[in-house]
Every structure is written in structure tokens, then in C-alpha cells.
C-alpha positions in Angstrom: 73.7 79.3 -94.0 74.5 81.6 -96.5 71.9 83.2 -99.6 73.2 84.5 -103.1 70.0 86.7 -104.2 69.6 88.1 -107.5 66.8 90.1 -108.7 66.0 88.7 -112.0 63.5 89.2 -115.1 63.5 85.2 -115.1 64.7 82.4 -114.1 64.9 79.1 -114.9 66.0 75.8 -114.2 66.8 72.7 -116.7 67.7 69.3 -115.3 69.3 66.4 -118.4 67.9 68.9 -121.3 64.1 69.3 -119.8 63.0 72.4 -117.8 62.2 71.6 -114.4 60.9 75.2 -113.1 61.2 78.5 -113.9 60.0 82.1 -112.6 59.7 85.5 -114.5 60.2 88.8 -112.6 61.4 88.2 -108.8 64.3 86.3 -106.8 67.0 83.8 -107.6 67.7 82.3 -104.9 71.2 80.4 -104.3 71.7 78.0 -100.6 74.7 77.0 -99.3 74.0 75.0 -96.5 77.1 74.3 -93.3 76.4 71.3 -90.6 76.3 74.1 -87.7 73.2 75.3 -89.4 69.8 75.6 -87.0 66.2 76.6 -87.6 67.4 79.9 -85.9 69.3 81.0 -89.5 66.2 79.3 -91.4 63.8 81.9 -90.0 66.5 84.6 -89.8 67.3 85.0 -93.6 63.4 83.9 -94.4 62.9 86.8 -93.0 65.7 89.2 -94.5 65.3 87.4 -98.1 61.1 88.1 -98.3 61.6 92.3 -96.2 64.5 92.6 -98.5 63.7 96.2 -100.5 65.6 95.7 -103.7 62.9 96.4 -106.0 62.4 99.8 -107.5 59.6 101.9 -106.6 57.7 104.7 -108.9 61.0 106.9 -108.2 63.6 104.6 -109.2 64.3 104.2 -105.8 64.5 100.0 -104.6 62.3 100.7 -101.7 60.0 97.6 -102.5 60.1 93.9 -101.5 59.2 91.3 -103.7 55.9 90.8 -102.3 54.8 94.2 -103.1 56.1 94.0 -106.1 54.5 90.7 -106.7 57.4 88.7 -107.6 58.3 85.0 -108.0 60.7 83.7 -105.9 63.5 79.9 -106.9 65.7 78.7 -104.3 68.2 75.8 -105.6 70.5 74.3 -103.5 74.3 75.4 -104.1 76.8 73.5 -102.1 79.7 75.8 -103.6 78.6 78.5 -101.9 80.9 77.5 -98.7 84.0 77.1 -100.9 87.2 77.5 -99.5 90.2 79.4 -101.9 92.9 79.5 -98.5 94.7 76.9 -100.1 96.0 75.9 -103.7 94.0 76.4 -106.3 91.4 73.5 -106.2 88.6 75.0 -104.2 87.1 72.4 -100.9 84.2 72.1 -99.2 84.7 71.3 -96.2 82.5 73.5 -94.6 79.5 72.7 -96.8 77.0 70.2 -94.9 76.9 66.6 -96.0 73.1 65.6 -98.5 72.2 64.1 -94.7 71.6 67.5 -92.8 71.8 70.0 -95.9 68.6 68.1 -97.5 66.1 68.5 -94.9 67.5 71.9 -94.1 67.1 73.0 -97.8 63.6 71.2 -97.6 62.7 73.6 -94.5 64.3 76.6 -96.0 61.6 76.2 -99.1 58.9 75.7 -97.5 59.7 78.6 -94.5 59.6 81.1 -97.7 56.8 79.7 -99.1 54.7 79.8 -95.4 55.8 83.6 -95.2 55.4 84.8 -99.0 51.9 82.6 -99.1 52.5 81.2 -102.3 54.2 78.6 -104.0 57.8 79.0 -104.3 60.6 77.1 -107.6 62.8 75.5 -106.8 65.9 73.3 -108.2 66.4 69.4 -107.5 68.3 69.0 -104.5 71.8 67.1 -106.0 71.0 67.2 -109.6 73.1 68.8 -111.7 71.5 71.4 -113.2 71.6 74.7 -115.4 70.2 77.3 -114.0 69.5 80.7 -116.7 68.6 84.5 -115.3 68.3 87.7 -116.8 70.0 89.2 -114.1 68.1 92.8 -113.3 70.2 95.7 -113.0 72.3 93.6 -112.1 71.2 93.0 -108.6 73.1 90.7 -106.5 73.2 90.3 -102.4 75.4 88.2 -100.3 73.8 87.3 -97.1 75.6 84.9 -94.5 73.7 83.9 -91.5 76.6 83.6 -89.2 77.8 87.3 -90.7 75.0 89.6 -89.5 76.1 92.8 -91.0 
């Protein structure tokens, strides 16, 4: 399972012209979701995406987690994320999970952030196509790959 996080000042999500969610200051979340996904990398990055310090304290110094800073967090659903460049130019997926297992991982995913932030989480539509606007902050942007515990 891998996470694209980038601390934003918003957020939002549009699906066929109408906005469908939308967060000010916090987290966009991106998941890429791969069939040898378990519940093990669910609660695993939960944890590392709501403990992550990447928030600026009264020094300047990102020392603060988006609870503490009281943030928003959006997770959408990104299939792309598990691209594969080795060969040609025309990028495959064959390591991204089919809609049968990525779905109701995706759905778990949410609501394991939600459980441990306490509050509502935005998200995308799972399969939609959508376009998704941020105000990047700082910019701010963190790679995190479940099966690549650095």
C-alpha cells in the first residue's frame, strides 16, 4: 500500500463539474492499493500518516501532527500510484489491485483514519474520475510505501 501525503492549505475534489468534498488546512491524501495488501499495512501507515510531524510549530520547526494542529484530512483512491516505467514508455499497472480487493481496502483505510483522528475524514469517489485541486504548503510532499519501511 503505498500513501502520497501533501500538506495542503486546501483541497478539494470535483466529480463531472460539481464538488464532491473538499478540506482547507491539513492532508491530501493519495492510495495506491496492490492485491498483497493486509490490514497489517492499513493500521501501519494509519498510524504513520495521523503521528506524522510535518506541520510547523511556533519555531518554524514541523514538529506538529495534523491533529495538533487541527487539520483536515482527504484520502482519494489513486490506482497510478503502483505504475510501472521498466518498460517502454506506456506506464502498466499490474501491480495495482483489481476494484474487487482495492475497494473494500480503500473503504477500511478511510474509516481506520477517521476511528484514530475521531472525526470525519473527505474523501474522493472510489473509480470516478475526478479533479482533485491543492494549494500545496511549502510544498510538502511524503512518499510512504508499506512494504518499504524506511
Amino acid at each position: 500500500m503505498r500513501l502520497l501525503i501533501q500538506r495542503v492549505k486546501c483541497a478539494s475534489v470535483n466529480i463531472a463539474g460539481e464538488e464532491f468534498s473538499k478540506i482547507g488546512k491539513g492532508l491530501l491524501v493519495l492510495v495506491g492499493i496492490e492485491e498483497a495488501d493486509s490490514q497489517e499495512d492499513i493500521d501501519w501507515l494509519t498510524g504513520k500518516l495521523c503521528r506524522l510531524r510535518i506541520f510547523d510549530d511556533e519555531q518554524g520547526v514541523m514538529n506538529l501532527d495534523v491533529q495538533q494542529v487541527g487539520g483536515d484530512v482527504m484520502v482519494v483512491s489513486q490506482f497510478t500510484l503502483h505504475a510501472s516505467t521498466k518498460k517502454g514508455n506506456r506506464p502498466s499497472y499490474f501491480k495495482a489491485a483489481a476494484e474487487a480487493i482495492s475497494r473494500p481496502m480503500y473503504e477500511r483505510f478511510v474509516e481506520s483514519v477517521k476511528s484514530a483522528l475521531g472525526k470525519d475524514v473527505a474523501t474522493g469517489s472510489f473509480g470516478a474520475d475526478m479533479q482533485v485541486e491543492l494549494i500545496n504548503d511549502g510544498p510538502v510532499t511524503i512518499w510512504i510505501d508499506s512494504k518499504n519501511r524506511e
